[in-house]
N, C-alpha and C positions, 0 to 999 in steps of 0.2 A: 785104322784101329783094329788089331786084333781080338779074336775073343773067345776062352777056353768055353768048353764047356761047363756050366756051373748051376747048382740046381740049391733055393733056397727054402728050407722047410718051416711052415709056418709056426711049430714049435724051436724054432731054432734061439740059441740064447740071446740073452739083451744085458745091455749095458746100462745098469740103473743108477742114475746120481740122483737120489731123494733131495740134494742142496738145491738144486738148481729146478725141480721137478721136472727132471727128463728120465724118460725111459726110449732106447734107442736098442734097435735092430741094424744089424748092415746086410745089405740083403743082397748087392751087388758089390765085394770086395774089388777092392784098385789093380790086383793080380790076373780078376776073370775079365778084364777090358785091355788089359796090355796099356794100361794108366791112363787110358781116353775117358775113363767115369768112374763114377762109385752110384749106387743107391743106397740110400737109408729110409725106414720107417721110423717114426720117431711118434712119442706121447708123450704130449703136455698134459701137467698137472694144471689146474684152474688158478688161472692168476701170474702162469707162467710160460718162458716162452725164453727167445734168444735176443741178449740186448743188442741193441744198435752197435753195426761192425760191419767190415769190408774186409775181403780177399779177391783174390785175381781169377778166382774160379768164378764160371756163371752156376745160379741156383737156378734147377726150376722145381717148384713146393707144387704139388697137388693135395688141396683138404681133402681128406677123407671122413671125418667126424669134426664135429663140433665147428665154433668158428672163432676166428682172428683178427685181432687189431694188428693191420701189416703199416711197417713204414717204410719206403722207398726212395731216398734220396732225398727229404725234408714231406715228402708227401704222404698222410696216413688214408687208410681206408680202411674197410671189415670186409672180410672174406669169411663164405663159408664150404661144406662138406659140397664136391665137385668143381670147386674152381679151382682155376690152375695159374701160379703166379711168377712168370719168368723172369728174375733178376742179373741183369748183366753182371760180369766181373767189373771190380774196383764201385760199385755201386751202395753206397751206406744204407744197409736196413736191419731192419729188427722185426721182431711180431711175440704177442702173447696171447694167450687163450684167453677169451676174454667172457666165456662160459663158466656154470659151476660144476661141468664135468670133465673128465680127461676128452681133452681132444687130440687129432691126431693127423698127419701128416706123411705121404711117399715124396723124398727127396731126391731129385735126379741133381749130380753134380758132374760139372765138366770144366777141366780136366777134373780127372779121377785126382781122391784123393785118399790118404791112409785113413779111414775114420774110425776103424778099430784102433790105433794105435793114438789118436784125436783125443777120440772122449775116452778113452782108456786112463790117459794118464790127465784129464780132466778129474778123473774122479779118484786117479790116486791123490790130487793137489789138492780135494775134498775130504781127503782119508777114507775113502769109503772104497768097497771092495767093487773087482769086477767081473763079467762074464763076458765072452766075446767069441 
């Protein structure tokens, strides 16, 4: 895995889908890893989260605020701010915030994948505008 230099600033923009209450950062684009990763920071609104789904990439979720109802292959549990939770590729899960504040989320994916280009046209499918 190659990897440019690439420096990500904490005002950097996001990609807000108010439908789904996501706000999303890409902090590590699929270009600065030569397509071994991506990172995203992502905020959940209360009450919401990512429904049950599978791809061949593996997750791993670090909480950083708030906490989550995670489901893992028919298995649920709550997680919260400092745990860290590794999901294999092709493995079915989901999670929602399960607080009544924005909680929130450092997502390490591997392989890398376009997540500007993901939730971007997530949120055209939304009609809702984007930044990235």
């Amino acid at each position: 895995m190659n990897f440019d230099f690439f420096r990500s600033h904490a005002d950097s923009p996001a990609i807000h889908i108010p439908a789904i209450g996501l706000e999303l950062k890409v902090r590590l684009p699929l270009e600065a890893s030569g397509g071994g990763m991506t990172i995203i920071e992502t905020v959940n609104a209360p009450g919401f989260g990512s429904p049950l789904h599978r791809h061949h990439e593996t997750e791993v979720f670090h909480v950083q605020t708030g906490r989550y109802l995670f489901e893992v292959d028919g298995e649920r549990f709550e997680v919260g701010a400092g745990d860290v939770i590794a999901v294999p590729g092709g493995n079915a899960h989901g999670f929602v915030n399960i607080t009544s504040q924005p909680a929130s989320q450092f997502i390490l994916i591997v392989p890398g994948l376009d997540a500007c280009t993901f939730f971007t046209e997530l949120a055209k499918k939304a009609n809702l505008t984007r930044h990235c």
